[in-house]
One Martini backbone bead per residue (centre of mass of N, CA, C, O) as a GRO file, in nm:
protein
   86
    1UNK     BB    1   5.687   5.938  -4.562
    2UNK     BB    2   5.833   6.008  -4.272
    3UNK     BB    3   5.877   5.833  -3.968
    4UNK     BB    4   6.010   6.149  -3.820
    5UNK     BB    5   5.789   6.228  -3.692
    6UNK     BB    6   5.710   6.547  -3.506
    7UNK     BB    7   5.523   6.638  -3.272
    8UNK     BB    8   5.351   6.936  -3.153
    9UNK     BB    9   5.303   7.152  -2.913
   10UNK     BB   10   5.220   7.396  -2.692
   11UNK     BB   11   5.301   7.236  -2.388
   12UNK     BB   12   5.605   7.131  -2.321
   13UNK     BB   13   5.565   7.061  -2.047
   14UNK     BB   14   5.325   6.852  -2.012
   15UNK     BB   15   5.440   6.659  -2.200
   16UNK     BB   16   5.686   6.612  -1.956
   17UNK     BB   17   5.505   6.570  -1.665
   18UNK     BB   18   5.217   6.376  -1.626
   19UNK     BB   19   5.344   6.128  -1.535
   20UNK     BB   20   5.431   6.243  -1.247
   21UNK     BB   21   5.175   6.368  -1.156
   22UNK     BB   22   5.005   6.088  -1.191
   23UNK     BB   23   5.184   5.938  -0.984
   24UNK     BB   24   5.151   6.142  -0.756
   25UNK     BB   25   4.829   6.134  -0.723
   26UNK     BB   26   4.781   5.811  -0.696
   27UNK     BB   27   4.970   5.664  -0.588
   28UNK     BB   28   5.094   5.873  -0.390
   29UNK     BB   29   4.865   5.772  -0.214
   30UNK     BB   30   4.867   5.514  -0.151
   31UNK     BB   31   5.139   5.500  -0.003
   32UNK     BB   32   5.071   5.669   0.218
   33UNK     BB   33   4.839   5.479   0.332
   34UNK     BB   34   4.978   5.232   0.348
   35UNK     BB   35   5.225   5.376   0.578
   36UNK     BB   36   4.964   5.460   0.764
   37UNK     BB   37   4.880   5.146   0.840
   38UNK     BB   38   5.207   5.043   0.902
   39UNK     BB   39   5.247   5.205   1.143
   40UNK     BB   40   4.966   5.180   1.283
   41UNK     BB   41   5.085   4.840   1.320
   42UNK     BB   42   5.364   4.911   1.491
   43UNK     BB   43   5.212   5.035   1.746
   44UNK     BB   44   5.066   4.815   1.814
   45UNK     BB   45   5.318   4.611   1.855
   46UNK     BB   46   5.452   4.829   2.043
   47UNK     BB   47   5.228   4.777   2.270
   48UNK     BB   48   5.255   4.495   2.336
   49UNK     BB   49   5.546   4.437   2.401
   50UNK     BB   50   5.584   4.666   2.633
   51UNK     BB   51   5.339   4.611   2.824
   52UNK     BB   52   5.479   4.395   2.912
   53UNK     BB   53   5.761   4.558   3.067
   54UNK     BB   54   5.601   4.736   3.239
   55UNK     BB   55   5.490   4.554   3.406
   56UNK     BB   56   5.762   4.438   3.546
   57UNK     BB   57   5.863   4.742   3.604
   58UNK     BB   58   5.654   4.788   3.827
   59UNK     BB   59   5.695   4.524   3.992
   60UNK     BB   60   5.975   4.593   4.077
   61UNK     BB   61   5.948   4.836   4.217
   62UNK     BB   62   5.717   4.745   4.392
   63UNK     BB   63   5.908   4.568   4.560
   64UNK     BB   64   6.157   4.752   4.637
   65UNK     BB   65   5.978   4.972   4.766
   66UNK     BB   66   5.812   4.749   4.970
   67UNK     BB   67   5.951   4.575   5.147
   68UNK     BB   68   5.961   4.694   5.423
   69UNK     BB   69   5.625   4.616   5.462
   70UNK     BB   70   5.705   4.335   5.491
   71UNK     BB   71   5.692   4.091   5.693
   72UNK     BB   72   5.866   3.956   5.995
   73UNK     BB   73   5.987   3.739   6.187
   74UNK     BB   74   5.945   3.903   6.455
   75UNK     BB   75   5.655   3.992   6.396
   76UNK     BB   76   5.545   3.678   6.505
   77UNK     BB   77   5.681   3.712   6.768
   78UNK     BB   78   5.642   3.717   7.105
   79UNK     BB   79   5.701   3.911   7.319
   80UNK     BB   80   5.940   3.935   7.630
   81UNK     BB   81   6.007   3.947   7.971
   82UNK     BB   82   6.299   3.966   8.059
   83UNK     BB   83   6.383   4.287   8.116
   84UNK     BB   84   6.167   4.277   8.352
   85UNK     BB   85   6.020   4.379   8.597
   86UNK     BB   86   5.862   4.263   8.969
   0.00000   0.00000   0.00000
């Protein structure tokens, strides 16, 4: 008997695809939710992360925009008469 014998299938189409198709069947779901679970923990990580940025930058604008409303020291002062009449 000669070792180099070949078998053939009827579908050579088959035996020549199945391992990528095994791969993309299991493992390619498999990364998949991997990659999915990666996303949604950096979505997490970036929404901690900006969260004091947006709070400091509420906090500049809310100063920057209402100073005009705290109060002044003249404001505290009370006012004098020197320029009325008698």
């Amino acid at each position: 008997m000669s070792p180099n014998i070949k078998t053939y299938s009827r579908l050579p189409h088959v035996r020549r695809l199945w391992k990528p198709a095994a791969v993309t069947g299991v493992s390619g779901a498999a990364v998949v939710i991997w990659l999915e679970e990666l996303m949604a923990f950096g979505a997490e990580i970036l929404a901690l992360i900006f969260l004091p940025i947006m709070a400091g930058a509420i906090y500049l604008l809310d100063i920057f925009f209402f100073k005009s409303r705290m109060p002044k020291h003249d404001d505290s002062n009370p006012p004098t008469d020197q320029g009325a009449k008698k």
